[in-house]
N, C-alpha and C positions, 0 to 999 in steps of 0.2 A: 771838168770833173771836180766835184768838191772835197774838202781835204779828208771829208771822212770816207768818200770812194775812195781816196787813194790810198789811207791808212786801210783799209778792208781788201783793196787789192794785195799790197804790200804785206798784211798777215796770212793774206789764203796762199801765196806765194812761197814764203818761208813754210807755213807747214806741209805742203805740196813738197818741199827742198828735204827740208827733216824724214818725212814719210818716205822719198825715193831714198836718202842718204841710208834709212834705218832696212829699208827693204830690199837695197843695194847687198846686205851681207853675204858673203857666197862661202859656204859651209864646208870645209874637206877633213874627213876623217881616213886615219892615218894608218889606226891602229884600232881594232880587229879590221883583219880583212874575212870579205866575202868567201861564201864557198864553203866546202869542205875543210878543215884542220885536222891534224893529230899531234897532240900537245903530249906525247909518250917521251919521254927522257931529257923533257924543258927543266931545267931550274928557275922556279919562278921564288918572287918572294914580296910577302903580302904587308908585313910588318916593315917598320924603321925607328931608328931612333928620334924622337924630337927635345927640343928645348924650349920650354916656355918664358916668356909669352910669345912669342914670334914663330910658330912651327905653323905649317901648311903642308897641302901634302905634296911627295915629293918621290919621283918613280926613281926606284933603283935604279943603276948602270946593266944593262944584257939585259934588261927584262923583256919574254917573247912577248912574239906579238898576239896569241891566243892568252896573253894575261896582263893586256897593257890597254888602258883607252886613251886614245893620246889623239891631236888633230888640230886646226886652226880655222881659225874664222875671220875671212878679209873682210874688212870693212867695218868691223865691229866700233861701238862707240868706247873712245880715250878714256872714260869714264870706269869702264872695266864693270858694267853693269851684269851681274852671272846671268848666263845664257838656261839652258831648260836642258838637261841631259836626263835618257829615260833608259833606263837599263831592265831586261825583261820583265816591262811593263810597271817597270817604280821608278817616276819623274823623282827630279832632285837638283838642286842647284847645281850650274856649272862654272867658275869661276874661270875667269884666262888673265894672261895676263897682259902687259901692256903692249903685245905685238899680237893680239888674239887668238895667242896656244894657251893647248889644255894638255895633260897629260897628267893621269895616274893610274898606278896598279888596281888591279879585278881579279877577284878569284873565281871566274865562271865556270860554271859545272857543265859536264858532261853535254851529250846533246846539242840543240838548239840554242842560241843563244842570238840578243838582238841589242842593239848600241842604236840610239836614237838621238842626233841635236838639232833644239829647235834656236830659230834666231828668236830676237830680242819681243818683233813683232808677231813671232808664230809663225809669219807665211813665208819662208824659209824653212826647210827640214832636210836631213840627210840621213839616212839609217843604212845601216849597213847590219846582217846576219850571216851567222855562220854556223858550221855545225863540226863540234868537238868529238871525232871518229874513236878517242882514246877509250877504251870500254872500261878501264882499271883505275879511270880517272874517282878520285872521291869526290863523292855529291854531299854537297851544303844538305844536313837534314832540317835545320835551324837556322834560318839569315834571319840576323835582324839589322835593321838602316835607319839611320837616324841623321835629320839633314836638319837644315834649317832657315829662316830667311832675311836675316840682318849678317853685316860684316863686321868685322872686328869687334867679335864676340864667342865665346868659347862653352860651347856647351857638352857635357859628356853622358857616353852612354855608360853602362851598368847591367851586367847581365848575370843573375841569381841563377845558378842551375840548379835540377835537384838534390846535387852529391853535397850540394853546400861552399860549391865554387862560386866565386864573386870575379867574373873577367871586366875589366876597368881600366883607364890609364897607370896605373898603377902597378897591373897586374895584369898585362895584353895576353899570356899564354895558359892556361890553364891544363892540367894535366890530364884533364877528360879530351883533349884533344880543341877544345872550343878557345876559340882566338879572337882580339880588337886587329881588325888592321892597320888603323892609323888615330894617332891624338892629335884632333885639328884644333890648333889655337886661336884659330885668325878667321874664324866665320865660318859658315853655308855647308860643312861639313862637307861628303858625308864621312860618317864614322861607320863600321860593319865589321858584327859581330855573326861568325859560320861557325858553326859543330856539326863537324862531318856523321859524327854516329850518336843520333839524338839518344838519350837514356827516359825511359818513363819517369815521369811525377811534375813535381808542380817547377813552374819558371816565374819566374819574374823578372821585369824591366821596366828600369828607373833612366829616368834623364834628372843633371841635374847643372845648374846654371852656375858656371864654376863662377867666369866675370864678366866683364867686356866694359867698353867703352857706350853704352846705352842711359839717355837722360831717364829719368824716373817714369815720366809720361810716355815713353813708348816699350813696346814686347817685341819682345824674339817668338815668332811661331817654328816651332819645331813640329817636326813630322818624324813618327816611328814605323816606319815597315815592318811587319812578321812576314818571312814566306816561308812554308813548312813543304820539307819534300819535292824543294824546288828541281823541276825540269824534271817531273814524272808525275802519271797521270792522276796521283793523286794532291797534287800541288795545290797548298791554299795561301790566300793572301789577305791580310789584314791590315789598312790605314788607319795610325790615328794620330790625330794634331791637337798638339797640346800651347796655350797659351803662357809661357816663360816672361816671368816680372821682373824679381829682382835676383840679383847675385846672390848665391847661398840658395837658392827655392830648390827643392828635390821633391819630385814627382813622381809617384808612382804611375807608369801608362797603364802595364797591362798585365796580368798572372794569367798563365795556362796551365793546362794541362797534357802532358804529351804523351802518348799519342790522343 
């Protein structure tokens, strides 16, 4: 056999090793469980305190399990590469850490609800659904998500209501009821902004590139969610991904009108 067979066996080998290593992942999610729920008299809590630059997200202590996504992934590569998490039906970065858990807070509404993780390669997936029996629970009239896909880089959402509310890290609670759940510092997001009782008129939503650790020649893609009337049958959805350059850039994604 000549040396360049053997250097060709010896590469097909190794990727053959890397490919079973990477497809070895075996996926357990934790937190939603399957089945029926009734999330009637949980204290959940969506918000937390961070400190920048170093804040990531971080689930409260008691938090049930109808408002928690939480789970681990054996065999995940050391590199801590985000995995692919899809929450009814809006993918988004998954970050774990170096023993391959995930865990953070969700405010899912009423109804049906669906937790999706894909591994590294895709061909892995574990999904779990459940269905929220609480009838009194309040529905997200207004989610908006904003992820993104570089780490150690801190991007923020921004959400103009009509009353002339600005909810922001700044200013996570607004007194139209609409809330930031979490200021991610440290990459991949996501951030999410719910108004339970949407009010008419015009919206706006801004991302805007606070900093991060990125050389000049490459971007942060950020991706914004709209779901409107989430988890009833008038539910609509809106992707858009925006190209982020440099630190300080502030974007307008998108202005609507509600209803």
């Amino acid at each position: 056999m000549t040396v360049r067979a053997v250097v060709g066996l010896l590469c097909s080998l190794a990727f053959l090793t890397a490919t079973r290593t990477e497809s070895a992942e075996s996926i357990r999610i934790e937190a939603p469980v399957g089945g029926y729920a009734d999330s009637s008299g949980e204290s959940s809590r969506y918000t937390q305190d961070v400190l920048y630059p170093a804040s990531s997200v971080n689930t409260p202590e008691n938090q049930p399990v109808t408002a928690l996504i939480k789970g681990r992934i054996e065999g995940a590569p050391k590199e801590r590469r985000p995995h692919t998490l899809i929450v009814n039906g809006v993918a988004m970065p998954l970050p774990i850490d170096q023993n391959g858990g995930f865990s953070r807070p969700y405010a899912f509404g009423k109804g049906s609800n669906s937790v999706e993780v894909l591994s590294l390669d895709r061909s892995q997936r574990k999904r779990v659904q459940f269905y929220d029996t609480y009838s009194g629970k309040t529905q997200a009239a207004v989610r908006v998500v904003l992820s993104w896909d570089t780490d150690l880089t801190d991007l923020d959402l921004h959400v103009v209501t009509p009353d002339g509310g600005h909810c922001f890290y700044g200013d996570r609670v607004l007194a139209n009821g609409g809330a930031l759940d979490v200021d991610v510092t440290t990459g991949y997001g996501p951030e999410i902004f719910s108004l339970p009782s949407a009010m008419k008129g015009l919206y706006r939503l801004y991302v805007n590139y606070f900093g991060g650790r990125k050389s000049k020649d490459e971007l942060t893609l950020a991706q914004v969610a709209i779901i409107l009337n989430e988890n009833t049958p008038d539910e609509k959805q809106q992707i858009f991904r925006i190209p982020m350059r440099n630190p300080g850039d502030l974007t307008l994604v998108s202005s609507f009108v509600y209803p």
